[in-house]
C-alpha positions as CSV (number, residue, x, y, z in Angstrom):
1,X,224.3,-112.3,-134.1
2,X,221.7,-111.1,-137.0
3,X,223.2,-109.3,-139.8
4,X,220.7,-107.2,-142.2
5,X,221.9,-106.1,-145.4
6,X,221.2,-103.6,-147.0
7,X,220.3,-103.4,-150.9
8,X,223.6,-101.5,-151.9
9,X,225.5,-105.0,-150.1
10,X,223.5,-107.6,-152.1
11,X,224.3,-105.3,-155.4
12,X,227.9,-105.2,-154.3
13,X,228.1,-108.8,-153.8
14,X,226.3,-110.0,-157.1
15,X,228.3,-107.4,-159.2
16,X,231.7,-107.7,-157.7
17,X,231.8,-110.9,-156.7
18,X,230.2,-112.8,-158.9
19,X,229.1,-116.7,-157.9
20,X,230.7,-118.3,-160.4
21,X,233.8,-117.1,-159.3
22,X,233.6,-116.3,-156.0
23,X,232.5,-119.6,-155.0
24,X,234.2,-120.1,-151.8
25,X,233.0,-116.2,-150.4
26,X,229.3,-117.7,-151.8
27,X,229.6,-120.9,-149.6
28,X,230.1,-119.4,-146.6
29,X,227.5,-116.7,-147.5
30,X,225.5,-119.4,-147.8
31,X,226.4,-121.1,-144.4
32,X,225.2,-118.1,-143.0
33,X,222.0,-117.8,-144.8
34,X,221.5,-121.3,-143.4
35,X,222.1,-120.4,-140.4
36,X,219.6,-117.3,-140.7
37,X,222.5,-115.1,-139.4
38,X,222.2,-113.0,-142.4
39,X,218.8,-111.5,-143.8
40,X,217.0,-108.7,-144.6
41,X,213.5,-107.2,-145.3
42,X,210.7,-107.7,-147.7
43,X,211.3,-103.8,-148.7
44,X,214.8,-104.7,-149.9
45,X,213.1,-107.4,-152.2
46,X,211.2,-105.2,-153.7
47,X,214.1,-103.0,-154.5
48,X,215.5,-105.4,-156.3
49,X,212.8,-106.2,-158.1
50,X,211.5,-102.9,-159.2
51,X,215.2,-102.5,-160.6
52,X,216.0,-102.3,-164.5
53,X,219.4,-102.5,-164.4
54,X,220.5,-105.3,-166.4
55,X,223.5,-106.5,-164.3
56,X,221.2,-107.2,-161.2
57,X,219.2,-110.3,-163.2
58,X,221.8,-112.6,-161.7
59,X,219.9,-110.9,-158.1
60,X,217.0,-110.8,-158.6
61,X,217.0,-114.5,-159.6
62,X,218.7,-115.2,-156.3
63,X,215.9,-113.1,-154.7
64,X,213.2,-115.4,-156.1
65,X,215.0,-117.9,-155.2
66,X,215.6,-117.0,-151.3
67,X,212.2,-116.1,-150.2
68,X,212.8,-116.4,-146.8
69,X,216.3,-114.4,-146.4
70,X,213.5,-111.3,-146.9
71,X,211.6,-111.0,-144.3
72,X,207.9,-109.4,-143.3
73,X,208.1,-106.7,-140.5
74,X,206.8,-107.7,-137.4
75,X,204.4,-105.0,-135.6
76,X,207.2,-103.9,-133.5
77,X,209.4,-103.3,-136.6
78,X,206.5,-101.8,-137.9
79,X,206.3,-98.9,-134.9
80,X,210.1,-98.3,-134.6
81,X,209.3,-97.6,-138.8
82,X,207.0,-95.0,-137.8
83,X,208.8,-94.2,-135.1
84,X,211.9,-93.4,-137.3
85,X,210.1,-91.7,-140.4
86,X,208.0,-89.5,-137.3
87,X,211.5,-88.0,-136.9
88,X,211.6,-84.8,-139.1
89,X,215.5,-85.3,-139.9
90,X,214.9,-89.0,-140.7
91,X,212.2,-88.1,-142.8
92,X,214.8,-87.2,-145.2
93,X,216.3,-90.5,-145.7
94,X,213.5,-91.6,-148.5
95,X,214.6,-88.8,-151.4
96,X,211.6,-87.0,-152.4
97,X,211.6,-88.6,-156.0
98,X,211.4,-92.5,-154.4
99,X,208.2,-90.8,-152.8
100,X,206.0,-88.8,-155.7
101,X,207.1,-92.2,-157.4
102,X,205.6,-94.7,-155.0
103,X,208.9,-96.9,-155.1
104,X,209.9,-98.9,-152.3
105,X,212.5,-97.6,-150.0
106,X,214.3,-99.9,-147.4
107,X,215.8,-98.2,-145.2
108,X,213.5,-97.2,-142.4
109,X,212.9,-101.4,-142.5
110,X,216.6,-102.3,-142.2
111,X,217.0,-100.1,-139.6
112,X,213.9,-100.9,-137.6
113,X,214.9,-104.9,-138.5
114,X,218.2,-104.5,-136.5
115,X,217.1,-102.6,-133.6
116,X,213.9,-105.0,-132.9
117,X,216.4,-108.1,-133.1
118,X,219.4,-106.2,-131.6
119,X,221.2,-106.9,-134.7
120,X,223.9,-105.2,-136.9
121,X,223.0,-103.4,-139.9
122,X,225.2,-103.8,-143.0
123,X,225.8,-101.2,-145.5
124,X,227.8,-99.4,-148.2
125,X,226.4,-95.8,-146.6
126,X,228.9,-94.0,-144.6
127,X,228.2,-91.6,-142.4
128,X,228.3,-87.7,-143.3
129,X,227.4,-84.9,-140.7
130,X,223.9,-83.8,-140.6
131,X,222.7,-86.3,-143.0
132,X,220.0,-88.9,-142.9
133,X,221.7,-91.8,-144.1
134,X,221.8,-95.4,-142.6
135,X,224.5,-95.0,-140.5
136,X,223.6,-91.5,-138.9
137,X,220.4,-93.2,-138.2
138,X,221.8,-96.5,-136.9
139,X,224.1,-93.6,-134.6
140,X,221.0,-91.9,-133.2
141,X,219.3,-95.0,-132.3
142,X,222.2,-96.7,-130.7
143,X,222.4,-99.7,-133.3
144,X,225.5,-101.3,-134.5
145,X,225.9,-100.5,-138.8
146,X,229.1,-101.8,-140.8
147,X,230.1,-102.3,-143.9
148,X,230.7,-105.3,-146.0
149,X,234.3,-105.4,-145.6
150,X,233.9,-104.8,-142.1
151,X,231.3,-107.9,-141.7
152,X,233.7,-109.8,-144.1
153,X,236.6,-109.3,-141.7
154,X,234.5,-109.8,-138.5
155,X,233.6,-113.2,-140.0
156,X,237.0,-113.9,-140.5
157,X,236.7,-114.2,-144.1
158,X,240.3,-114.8,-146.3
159,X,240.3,-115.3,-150.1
């Protein structure tokens, strides 16, 4: 099973559970990332990058670092992207500002990520009535979406 995080999870981890204390949560993170079973998409990258918050250095050092847990879209992922953001409702799920500022959004990616691989999208979203958030999206396109405790627990993660 493929796991795609979303950028709220990887901000989660890295300012809740820090490495250098966390360490046994990080190694089996990191059996996963091995095991390409978790991932996500070069737009989530980029998030992290454009960020100036000064807690996520620790992240986007990791980023750098983990190339390859960020990956391209494919052409598929590519048309279920436009396929989402041709939705008028969807449309809303990349806030006006994020537009008119020509900063990345990943969402659409994520989403688009897990249905091309049949995967399970993990977020801190939840879903609210009538909105166009991950997990109302993930709904509407029959795709699986959870949240980290939920993917902690499925793994069957103690600590």
């Amino acid at each position: 099973m493929k796991y795609i995080f979303d950028t709220n999870v990887l901000r989660q981890l890295f300012t809740s559970y820090y490495p250098s204390v966390f360490t046994s949560l990080w190694d089996k993170l990191n059996i996963l990332l091995t095991l390409h079973s978790v991932l996500s998409v070069r737009e989530t990258y980029n998030e992290i990058m454009s960020s100036l918050y000064p807690k996520l250095i620790i992240l986007q050092n990791w980023a750098r670092n983990n190339p390859n847990f960020f990956e391209e879209p494919t052409e598929e992922e590519q048309w279920w992207v436009k396929k989402i953001l041709e939705t008028p409702h969807y449309q809303h799920m990349i806030p006006r500002k994020v537009m008119l500022e020509g900063r990345p959004c990943a969402d659409p990616f994520i989403i688009a990520k897990a249905k091309v691989l049949n995967g399970i999208v993990v977020t801190l979203e939840e879903i609210k009535p009538n909105a166009a958030k991950i997990p109302n999206v993930c709904a509407g396109l029959n795709i699986k979406c959870i949240n980290l405790e939920t993917f902690m627990m499925q793994q069957g993660w103690k600590f």
